[in-house]
N, C-alpha and C positions, 0 to 999 in steps of 0.2 A: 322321721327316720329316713325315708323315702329321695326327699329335700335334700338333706345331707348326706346321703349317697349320690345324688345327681353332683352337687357341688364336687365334691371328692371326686368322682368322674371325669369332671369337665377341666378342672384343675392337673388334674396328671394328663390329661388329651392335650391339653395345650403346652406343658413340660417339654412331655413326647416329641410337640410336632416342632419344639422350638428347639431341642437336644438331637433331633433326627436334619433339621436344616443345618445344625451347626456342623453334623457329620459330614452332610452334603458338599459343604461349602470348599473341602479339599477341591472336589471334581469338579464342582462350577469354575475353580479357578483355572483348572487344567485346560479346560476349553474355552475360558477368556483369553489362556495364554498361545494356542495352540498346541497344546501338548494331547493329542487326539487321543494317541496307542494309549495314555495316562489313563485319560478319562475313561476312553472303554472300559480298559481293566476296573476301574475305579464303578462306575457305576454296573458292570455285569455282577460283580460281587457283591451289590448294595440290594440289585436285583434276586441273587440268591436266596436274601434273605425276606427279604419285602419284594415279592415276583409281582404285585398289584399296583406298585405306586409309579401314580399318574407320573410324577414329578423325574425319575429314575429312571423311566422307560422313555421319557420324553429326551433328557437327556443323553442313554443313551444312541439311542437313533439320530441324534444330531454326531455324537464321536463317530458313528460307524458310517452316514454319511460325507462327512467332512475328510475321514479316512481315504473315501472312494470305494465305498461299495453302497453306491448310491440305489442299486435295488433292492436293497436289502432295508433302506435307510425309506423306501418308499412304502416299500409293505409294513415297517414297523409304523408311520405315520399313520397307515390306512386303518390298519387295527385301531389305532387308538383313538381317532375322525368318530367310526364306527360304536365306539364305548363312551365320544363324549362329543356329539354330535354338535354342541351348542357351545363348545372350549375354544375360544376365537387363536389363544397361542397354539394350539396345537392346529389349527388348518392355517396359520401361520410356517407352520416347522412342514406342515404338508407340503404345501406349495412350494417351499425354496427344496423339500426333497424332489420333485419335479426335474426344477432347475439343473440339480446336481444331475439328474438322471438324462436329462437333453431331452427332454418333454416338455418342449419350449409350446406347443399348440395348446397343449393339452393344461400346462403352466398360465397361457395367458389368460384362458375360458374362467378358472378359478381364482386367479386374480381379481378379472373383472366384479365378480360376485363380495369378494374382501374389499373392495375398495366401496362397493354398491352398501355393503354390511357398516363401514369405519371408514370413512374418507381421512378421518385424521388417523390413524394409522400410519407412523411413519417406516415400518417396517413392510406392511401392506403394499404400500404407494410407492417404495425403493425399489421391493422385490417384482413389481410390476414394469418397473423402467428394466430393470434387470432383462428380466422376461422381453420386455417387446425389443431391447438393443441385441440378444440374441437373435430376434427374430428379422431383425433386420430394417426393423418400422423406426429411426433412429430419429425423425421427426418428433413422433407421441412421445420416443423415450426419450428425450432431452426436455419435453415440456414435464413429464412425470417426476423427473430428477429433480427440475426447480422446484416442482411442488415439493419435494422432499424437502429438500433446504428450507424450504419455508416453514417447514414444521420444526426442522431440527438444523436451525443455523448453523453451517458451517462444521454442519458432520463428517467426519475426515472421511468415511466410508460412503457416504452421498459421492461428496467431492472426485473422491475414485471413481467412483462411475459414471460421473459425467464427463471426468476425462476421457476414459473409455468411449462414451457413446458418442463424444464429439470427435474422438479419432476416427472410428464407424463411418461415422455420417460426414465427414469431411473425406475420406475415400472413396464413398458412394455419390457422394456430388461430383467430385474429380472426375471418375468416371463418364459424366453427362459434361466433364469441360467447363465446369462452373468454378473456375479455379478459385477465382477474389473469393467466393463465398467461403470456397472451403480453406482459404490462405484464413478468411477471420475468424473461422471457427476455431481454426489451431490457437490464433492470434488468444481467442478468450482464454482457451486451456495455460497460456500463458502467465495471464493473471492469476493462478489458482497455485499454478505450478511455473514459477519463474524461470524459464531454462527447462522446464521439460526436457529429458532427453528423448522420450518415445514420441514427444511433440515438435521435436526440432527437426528429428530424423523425418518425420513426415512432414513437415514444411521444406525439409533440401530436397526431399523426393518432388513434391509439387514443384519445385523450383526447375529441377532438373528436367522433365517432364515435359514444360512449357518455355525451356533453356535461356530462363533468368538465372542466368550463371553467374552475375555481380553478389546477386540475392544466396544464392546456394552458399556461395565462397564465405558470405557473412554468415549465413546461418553455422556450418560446419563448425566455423572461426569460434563461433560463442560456445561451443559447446565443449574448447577445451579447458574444462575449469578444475579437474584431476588427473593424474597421472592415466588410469584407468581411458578416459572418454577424451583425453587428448589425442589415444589411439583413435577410439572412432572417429574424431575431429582429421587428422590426416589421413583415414582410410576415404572419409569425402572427400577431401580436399584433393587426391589424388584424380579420385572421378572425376571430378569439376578440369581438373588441367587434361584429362582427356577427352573430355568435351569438347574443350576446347582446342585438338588437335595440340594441344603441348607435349608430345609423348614422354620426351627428354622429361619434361619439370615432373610430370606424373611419376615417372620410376624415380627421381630422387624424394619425392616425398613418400613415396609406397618406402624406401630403405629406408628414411625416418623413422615411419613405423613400425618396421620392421625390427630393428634394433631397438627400439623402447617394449616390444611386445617379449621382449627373448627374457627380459625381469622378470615378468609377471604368465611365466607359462600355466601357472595355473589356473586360470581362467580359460578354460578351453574354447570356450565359444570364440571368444574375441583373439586368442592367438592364430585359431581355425582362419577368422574371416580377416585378418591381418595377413597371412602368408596366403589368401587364395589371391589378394588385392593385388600383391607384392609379384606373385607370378602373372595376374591377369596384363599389370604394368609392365615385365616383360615381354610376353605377349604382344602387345600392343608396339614394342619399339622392337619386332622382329628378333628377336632374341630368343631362339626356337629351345638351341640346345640346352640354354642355362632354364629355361623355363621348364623345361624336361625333366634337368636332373633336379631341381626343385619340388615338381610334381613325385619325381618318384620314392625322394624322401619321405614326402607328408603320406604318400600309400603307404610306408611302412611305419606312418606314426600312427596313423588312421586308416587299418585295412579294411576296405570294401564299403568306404565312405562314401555317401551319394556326391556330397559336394566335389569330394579328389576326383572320382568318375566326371564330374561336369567338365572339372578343367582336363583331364585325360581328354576327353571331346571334344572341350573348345581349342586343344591343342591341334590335333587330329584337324578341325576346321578351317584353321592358322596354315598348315602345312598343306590342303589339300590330301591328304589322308582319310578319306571318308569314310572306308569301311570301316576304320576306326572309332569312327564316332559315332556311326548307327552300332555298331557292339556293345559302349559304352552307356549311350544314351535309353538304349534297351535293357541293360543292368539296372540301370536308375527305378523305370517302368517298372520292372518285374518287382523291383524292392517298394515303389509306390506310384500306383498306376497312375495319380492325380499330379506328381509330382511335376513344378512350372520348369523347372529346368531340362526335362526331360522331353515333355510334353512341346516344347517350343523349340527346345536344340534339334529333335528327331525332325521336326518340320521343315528346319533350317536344314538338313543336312541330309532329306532326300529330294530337297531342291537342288542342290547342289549338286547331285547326281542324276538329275531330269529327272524324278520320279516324282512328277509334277502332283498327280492326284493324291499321294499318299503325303505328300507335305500340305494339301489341302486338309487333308482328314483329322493330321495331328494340328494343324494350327485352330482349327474347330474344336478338337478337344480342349486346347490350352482356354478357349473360349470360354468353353463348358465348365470348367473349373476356376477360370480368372473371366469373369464376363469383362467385356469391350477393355481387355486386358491393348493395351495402345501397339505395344511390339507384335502381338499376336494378329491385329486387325491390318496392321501395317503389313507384314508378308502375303495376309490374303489379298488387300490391295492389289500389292504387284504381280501377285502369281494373275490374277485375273487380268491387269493391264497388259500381261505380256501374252494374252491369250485375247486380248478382243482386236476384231480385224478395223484396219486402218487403213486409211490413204496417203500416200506420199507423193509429192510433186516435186522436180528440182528442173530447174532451168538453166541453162551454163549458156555461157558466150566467150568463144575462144580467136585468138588472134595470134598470129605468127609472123617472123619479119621475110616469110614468103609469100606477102601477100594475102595469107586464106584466112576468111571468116568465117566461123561455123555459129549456127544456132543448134541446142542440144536443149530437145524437152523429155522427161521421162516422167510417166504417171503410172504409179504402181501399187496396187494392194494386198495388203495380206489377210487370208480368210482363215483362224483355225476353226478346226470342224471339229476337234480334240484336242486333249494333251496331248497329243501324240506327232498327231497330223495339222498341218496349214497349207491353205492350196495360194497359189501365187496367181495375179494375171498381171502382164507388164505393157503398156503401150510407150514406144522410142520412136520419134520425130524427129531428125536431124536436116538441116538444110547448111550446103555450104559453098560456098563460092572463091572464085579468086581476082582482086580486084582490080587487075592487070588484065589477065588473058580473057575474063570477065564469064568462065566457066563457071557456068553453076551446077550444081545436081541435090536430092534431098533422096532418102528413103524413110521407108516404113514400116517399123517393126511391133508384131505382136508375139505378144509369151504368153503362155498356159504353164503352169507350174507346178511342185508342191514338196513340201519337206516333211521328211516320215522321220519320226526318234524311234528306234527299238529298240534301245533301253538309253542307258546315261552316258554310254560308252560312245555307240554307235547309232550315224545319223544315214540318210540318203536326202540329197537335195538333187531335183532333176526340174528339167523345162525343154517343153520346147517350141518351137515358132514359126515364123515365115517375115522374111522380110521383102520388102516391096522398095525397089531403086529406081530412078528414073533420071539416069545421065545427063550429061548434053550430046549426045549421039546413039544411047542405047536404054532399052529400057527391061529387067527383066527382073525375076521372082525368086528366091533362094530358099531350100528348107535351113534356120536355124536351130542350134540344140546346146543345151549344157548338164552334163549330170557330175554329182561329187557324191565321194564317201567320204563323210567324215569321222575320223575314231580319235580316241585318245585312249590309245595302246596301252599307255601305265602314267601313273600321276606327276602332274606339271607338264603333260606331252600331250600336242595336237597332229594329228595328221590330216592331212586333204588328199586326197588322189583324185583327179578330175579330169574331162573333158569337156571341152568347148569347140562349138562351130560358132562362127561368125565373119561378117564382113571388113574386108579393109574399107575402112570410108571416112577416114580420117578428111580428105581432101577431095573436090569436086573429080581430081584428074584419076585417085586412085577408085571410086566411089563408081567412076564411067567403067572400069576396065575389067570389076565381076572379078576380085580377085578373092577367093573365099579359104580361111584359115581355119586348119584342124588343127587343135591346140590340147596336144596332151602334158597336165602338170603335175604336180607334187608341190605342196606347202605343207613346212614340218618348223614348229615351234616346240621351244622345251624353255621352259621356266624353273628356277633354284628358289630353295630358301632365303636366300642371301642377295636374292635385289639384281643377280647378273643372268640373262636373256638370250636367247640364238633363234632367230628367225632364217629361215630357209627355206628359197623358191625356186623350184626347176623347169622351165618350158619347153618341152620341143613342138614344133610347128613346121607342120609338111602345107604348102600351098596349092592351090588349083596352076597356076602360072607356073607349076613344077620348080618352084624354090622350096628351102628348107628353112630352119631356125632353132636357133639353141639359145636359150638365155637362161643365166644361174645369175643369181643373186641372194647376197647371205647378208646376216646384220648382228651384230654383238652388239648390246644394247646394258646399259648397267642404269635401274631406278635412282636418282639421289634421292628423292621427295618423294612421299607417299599420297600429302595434299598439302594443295594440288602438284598432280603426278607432274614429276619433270625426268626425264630420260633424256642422254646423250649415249653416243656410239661410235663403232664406226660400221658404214657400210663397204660393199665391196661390187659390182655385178661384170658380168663378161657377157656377150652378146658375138656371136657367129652367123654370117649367113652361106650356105651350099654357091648361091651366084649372087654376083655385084650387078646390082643392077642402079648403079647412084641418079641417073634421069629421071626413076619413076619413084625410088622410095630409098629410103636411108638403109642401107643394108652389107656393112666393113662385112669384110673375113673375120676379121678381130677388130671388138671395140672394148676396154677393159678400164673400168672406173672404180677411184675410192675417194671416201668422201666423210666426213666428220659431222654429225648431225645432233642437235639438239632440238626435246620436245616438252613442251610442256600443256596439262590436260585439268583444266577443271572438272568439278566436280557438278557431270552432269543432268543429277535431280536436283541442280537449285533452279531459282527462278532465270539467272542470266549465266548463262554456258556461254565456253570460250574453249578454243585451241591453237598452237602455232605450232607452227616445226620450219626450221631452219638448216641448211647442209652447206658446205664448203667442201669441194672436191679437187681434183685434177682427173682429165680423162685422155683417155689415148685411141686415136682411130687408125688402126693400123699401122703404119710406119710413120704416120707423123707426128710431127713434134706435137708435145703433151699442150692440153691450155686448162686454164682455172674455170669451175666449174659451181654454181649455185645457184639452188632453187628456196624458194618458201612457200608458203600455206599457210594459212589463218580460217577462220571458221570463228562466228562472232552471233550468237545466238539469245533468243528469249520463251521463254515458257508462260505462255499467255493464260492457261488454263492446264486441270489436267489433262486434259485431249486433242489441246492443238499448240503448237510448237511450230518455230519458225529460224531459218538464220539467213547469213551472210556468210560470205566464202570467197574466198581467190588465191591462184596459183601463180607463181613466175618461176622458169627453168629455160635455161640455157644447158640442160643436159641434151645431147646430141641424140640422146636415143632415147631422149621421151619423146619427138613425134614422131612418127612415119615418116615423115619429110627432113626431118634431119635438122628444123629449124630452130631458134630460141620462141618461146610463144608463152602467152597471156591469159590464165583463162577466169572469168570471176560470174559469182550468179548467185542461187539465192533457191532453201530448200523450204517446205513447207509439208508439216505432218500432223495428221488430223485420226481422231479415234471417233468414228462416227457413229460408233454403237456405242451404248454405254455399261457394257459387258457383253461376257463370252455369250457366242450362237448355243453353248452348250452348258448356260451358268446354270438348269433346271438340274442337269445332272450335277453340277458341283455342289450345290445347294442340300441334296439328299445325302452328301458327305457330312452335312451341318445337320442333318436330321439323325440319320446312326448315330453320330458325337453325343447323343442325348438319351441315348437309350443304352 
């Protein structure tokens, strides 16, 4: 009797549990399918009724984490760990609730234990690569993933993450400049995923980077194989021509995209970063206004967008507008303190305003957040070269068809002691003769110096010296001095206001006769948006030989080329002296010159520097007839290292009042500059700006 009640028992138990799975089986499929909010509901309700089953409560704590509310998805695990201690799916379902939860440490400790329990576990051994590619160990976790696949060939979800962790880990080599490596790690994700687009996009970045620009243009290229990612295909392809200095070809294809992205607005991401391209490309070909009213469309389609804010900034950094873009870029910050755009534009842009230490601070943070981030380490570079003290040497050799030759040495350092401060010391050697009258004489000048910034505005540069003369008939001693203020009153505007004493010693005869010149100036530059220039220099000059002097000279200047810079103009100068004195030195009532001049200026931080400038004038010295008038300059340089540097140089001018003497003359020679330290006297304190940054 007993017998057959057990049977009957066991019989309806198995009914049950085969009639209760078939219930189940709705909500298993809700979360095969993703249908999370489904399954909740589904299994909360299964739980109302059966609040004990393992199976119901397992499931739902996988809805409610998958949903994202993964602490909730971690406590439901722990319960259920705790009720079935030895249940291998459930410290399965444990550990990826970890995951969800970003208890990546704490994630990998219990991994390790599951995979030590089932090495064949392919759930185990995935959820463990999972784990360490969060953690950033993307070595282990690429070797973990294979072992997945090994257990489960060709699991589309394996597959996933090893995409993933090979994108990881091909960033994290980048960083170390291991580029090949990480070009073939993409190279494999290739194989997996033919075209990639999150793998293509990180091969044109590598490309970019290490500016294999041929390689970018292909890569970009292959990736228009939809409507959709053709856009992204010309949003690189734009970069790439501005890399390449093509501004022009960059804004015709940024309007490419442009006009294929206005179909498909729906996509906001990729219309977003279509018109940020589209403006950055005007940008870039000087096109201020139309990039403005562009900008301030997209604010009213996207208000108080961190991205509109970046280009608001980068605009603001285009025009010189800075307090613009420290406002903007502070928006960004306060909306997300980690943010790269933010974090490296604010760095860029109180360099820009000489607030040297605090573009330290934030390029360290960009650090802290984007480690050996390449643009970020780059600005510390230079903020730090432009603060470690150096030596310069330049030697000149000048001739004129009055006979005189000079030798001209000058050796000069610069010490900063701060951001702020750099002291100056200068030693001048000149010896020169006439190879006629066979008058020699040389002096000897030293300078003590230094340049204060107190703020971004405004500078002071001062010095002062003694110079030591020794004629051919007299020999005496002189104090020299120069101080300048320099401000820039409001933006695209320079001013100088200065003072200078110094020696006439152009020639052995003026050099013997102790004529000593107070030279008070003004230089006033103002710069446009638009590429057109006005330089202007005013001198007056009272002498000890009781003469005067007045020299103005102005220059309109208009950029055509950006690179390398080429400028033409025209200039203008007038020259007055109180007394003629023409036996000892070149000195009209009126001398008044114009002259047409073109320049053109490479692009300094490469390895081989170059510059010329060229001028064609007519000049007039008083009442006589006018005569044709030209000078050039060249400058032919190489970059040996990054801390020593050298060129080539020579002058020719038949302008009447570039010498003293009123002659046409020759001058050529050769400068040499060296960074002897190999950072600032004061990198201890820039360094603890890198230490804050972490705290």
């Amino acid at each position: 009797m007993h017998l057959k009640s057990f049977f009957i028992s066991l019989i309806f138990l198995f009914s049950f549990s085969f009639l209760f799975a078939q219930d189940m089986q709705e909500g298993f499929t809700y979360l095969e399918t993703g249908k999370y909010d489904k399954a909740k509901s589904f299994f909360d309700t299964i739980l109302k009724q059966y609040p004990d089953n393992k199976t119901a409560r397992l499931c739902y704590g996988r809805a409610v984490g998958l949903l994202g509310d993964s602490q909730q998805a971690v406590s439901i695990f722990t319960g259920l760990k705790k009720e079935y201690p030895d249940d291998f799916e459930i410290k399965l379902n444990y550990a990826e609730s970890l995951l969800w939860n970003s208890q990546f440490t704490k994630a990998e400790t219990f991994y390790e234990k599951l995979i030590k329990e089932d090495s064949t576990s392919f759930p185990a051994v995935l959820g463990y690569a999972n784990t360490l590619s969060n953690l950033k160990k993307y070595e282990n976790a690429l070797k973990l993933v294979n072992n997945a696949l090994q257990l489960q060939n060709g699991n589309p979800n394996a597959l996933l993450s090893r995409k993933y962790i090979r994108l990881g880990y091909a960033n994290t080599i980048a960083q170390d400049k291991k580029y090949d490596e990480a070009i073939a790690l993409l190279d494999q994700n290739l194989i997996d995923f033919p075209n990639d687009k999150d793998t293509q996009l990180n091969k044109a970045n590598l490309y970019l980077m290490t500016d294999n620009l041929d390689n970018a243009e292909k890569t970009y290229t292959a990736l228009a194989v939809n409507p959709k990612d053709s856009i992204v295909s010309l949003n690189g392809l734009a970069l790439v021509a501005h890399k390449r200095h093509k501004e022009k070809k960059a804004l015709a294809i940024a309007g490419m995209a442009m006009h294929k992205v206005k179909k498909i607005k729906e996509d906001k991401e990729l219309y977003l970063s279509t018109r940020e391209r589209y403006i950055q490309a005007l940008l870039w070909n000087r096109k201020f206004a139309a990039a403005k009213e562009d900008i301030d469309q997209l604010q009213q389609l996207y208000p108080d967008n961190s991205r509109v804010l970046a280009l608001q900034a980068t605009h603001g950094m285009y025009t010189s507008n800075f307090k613009t873009s420290l406002q903007k870029y502070d928006a960004i910050l306060e909306k997300d303190k980690g943010s790269f755009d933010g974090n490296l534009g604010i760095a860029n842009a109180y360099r820009a305003v000489g607030e040297d230490m605090k573009s330290y601070a934030y390029a360290f943070k960009t650090l802290e957040y984007y480690p050996k981030q390449q643009d970020a380490e780059k600005l510390i570079k230079t903020l730090k070269k432009s603060h470690t003290p150096f030596i310069e040497e330049k030697t000149a050799f000048t001739f004129d068809n009055g006979d005189n030759e000079a030798v001209n040495i000058t050796v000069k350092t610069e010490i900063p002691l701060s951001a702020k401060f750099k002291s100056e010391i200068q030693y001048d050697y000149r010896t020169t003769k006439n190879t006629v009258t066979k008058n020699e004489a040389t002096s000897h000048d030293f300078w003590l110096g230094g340049v204060y910034k107190f703020n971004g505005r405004v500078s002071l540069q001062s010095k002062i010296g003694i110079t030591n003369a020794d004629g051919f008939t007299t020999e005496y001693t002189e104090l020299v001095a120069e101080a300048i203020v320099k401000i820039k009153p409001f933006k695209l505007q320079n001013l100088d206001v200065g003072y200078k004493r110094e020696l006439q010693n152009f020639n052995a005869d003026l050099l013997n006769r102790e004529i000593v010149m107070n030279n008070y100036f003004l230089n006033y530059n103002l710069g446009t948006n638009f590429n057109l220039g006005w330089y202007t220099q005013y001198i007056y000059t009272s002498q000890t030989d009781d003469n005067s002097r007045n020299l103005l000279f102005t220059s309109l200047y208009y950029t055509v080329l950006q690179r390398p810079i080429i400028k033409v103009g025209l200039n203008y100068q007038y020259l007055s002296f109180k007394n003629q004195v023409p036996t000892i030195y070149f000195s009209p009532a009126r001398f008044n010159l114009g002259e047409l001049f073109a320049e053109v200026v490479s692009d300094p931080q490469k390895k081989w520097f170059y510059n010329a400038s060229a001028a064609l004038g007519r000049q007039f010295v008083e009442d006589d007839p006018g005569s044709s008038t030209f000078r050039a300059e060249g400058k032919f340089g190489y970059r040996f290292s990054e801390r020593f540097k050298a060129d080539l140089y020579g002058k020719y001018s038949n302008i009447a009042s570039a010498t003293a003497a009123g002659f046409e003359y020759v001058e050529f020679g050769f400068r040499l500059k060296w960074y002897f330290l190999k950072k600032p006297i004061f990198d201890k304190k820039i360094m603890e700006l890198q230490t804050n940054a972490s705290h």
